[in-house]
N, C-alpha and C positions, 0 to 999 in steps of 0.2 A: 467576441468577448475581448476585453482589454484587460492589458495586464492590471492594472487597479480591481478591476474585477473580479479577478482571479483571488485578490483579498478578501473580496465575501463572497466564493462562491458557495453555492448553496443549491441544489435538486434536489424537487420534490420528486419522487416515484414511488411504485407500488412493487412489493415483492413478488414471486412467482403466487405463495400464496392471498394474495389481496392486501395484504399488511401494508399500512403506508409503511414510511420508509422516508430518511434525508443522507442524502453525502452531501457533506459540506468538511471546508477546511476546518480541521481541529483546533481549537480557540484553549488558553490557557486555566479554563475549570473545568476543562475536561479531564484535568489529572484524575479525580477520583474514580469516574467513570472509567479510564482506563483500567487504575488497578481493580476496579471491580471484573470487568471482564475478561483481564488475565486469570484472576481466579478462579472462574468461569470454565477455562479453558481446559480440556482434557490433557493427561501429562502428551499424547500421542503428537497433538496439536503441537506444544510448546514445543517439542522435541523439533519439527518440523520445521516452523520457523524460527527456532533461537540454536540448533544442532547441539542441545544441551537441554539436559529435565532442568528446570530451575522451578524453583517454589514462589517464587515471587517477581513480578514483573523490575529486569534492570532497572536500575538510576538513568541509563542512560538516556533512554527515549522518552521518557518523564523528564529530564532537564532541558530534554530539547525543547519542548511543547515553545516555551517564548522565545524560540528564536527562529520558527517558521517567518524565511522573507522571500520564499519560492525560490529564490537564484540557486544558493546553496541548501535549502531544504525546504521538503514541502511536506506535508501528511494530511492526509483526507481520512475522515472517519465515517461509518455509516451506520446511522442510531433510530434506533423506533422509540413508542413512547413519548412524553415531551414532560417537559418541568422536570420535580422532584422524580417522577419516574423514568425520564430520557437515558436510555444505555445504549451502552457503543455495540456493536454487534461482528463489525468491519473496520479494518483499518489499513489505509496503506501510507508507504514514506516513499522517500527519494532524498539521499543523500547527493548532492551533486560537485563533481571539480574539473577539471582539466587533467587528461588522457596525456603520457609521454607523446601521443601525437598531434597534441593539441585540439581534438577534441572536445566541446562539452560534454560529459558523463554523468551520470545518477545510476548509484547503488540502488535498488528498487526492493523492497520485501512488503508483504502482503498477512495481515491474520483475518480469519476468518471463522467468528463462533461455529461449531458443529451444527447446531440447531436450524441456524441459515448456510450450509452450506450448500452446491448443486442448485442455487439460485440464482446465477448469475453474479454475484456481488463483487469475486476479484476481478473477472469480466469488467462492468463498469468502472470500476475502481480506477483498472487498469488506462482504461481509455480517458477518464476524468484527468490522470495523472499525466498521459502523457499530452495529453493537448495543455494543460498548464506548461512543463517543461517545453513544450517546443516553444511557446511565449516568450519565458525566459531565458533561450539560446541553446537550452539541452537538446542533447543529437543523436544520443544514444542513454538505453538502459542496459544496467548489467544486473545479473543477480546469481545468485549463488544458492542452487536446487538441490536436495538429496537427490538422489537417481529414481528413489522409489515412491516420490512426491507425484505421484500421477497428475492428480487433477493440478496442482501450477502448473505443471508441463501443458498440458494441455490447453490451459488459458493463455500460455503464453503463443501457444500454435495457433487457438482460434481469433486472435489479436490482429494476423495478417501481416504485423509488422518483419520486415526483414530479419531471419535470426538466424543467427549461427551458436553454437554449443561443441563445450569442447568437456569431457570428463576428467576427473581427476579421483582416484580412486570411487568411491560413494556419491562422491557429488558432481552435479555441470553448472559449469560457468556459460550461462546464457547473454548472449548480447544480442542486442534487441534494437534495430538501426531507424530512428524517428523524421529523420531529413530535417530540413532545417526549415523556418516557418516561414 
């Protein structure tokens, strides 16, 4: 795959349950679908990955949606359905910069609807995400885990990739070492 490609990427598969299924890069009419499936979301979830109850999905990652150019962000979503019925079900990002070591780096965080979870979905996600990043120069993911986020922990273990974690009260700081491509 080439990095141009990485612009539409797009997989088709099938969930554990039979249910087709696409990860492909999130395109900027996805905003609605997004806030629909924040809503969606259990307060437990949100808690999980925002370390805050929020009622309503930030401004933040909704203003980012058009400025996906993979170097410094990338987000892949994962949606059944298609047309007027297509929802987002999965989603992951990568914020990425340059490490006081000079490093390439990506912030990494992951949601994942209850209904699909224990499907594989941050799994693939995971892996989609970081073979994009290695394309464009990133070497490392980091991410920032409650302690009692089992199942990320544990995607992040059955990933294979190099990692080291360090705690800090409730939460680990996970890095996650990609090599270079």
């Amino acid at each position: 795959m080439t990095d141009d490609d990485d612009l539409h990427y797009r997989e088709c598969f099938e969930l554990r349950d039979g249910s087709p299924a696409i990860l492909r890069l999130m395109r900027p009419d996805d905003k609605e679908r997004l806030i629909a499936a924040f809503a969606k979301l259990e307060r437990q979830t949100v808690y999980t990955r925002f370390f805050a109850h929020l009622k309503e999905l930030p401004a933040g990652p909704l203003d980012r949606i058009g400025r996906i150019d993979l170097v410094r962000l990338a987000a892949l979503v994962v949606t059944v359905g298609s047309g007027a019925n297509e929802a987002i079900v999965g989603s992951a990002t990568y914020v990425a910069d340059t490490a006081p070591d000079g490093v390439r780096r990506a912030e990494v965080a992951f949601t994942i609807e209850e209904d699909v979870q224990r499907q594989g979905l941050a799994g693939r996600l995971l892996a989609a995400l970081a073979g994009i990043a290695r394309r464009h120069g990133i070497e490392r993911f980091e991410a920032e885990v409650l302690s009692a986020n089992a199942s990320m922990l544990s995607v992040f273990r059955r990933s294979k990739l190099p990692m080291t974690q360090r705690r800090e009260g409730g939460v680990l700081h996970i890095e996650m070492e990609l090599g270079r491509h």
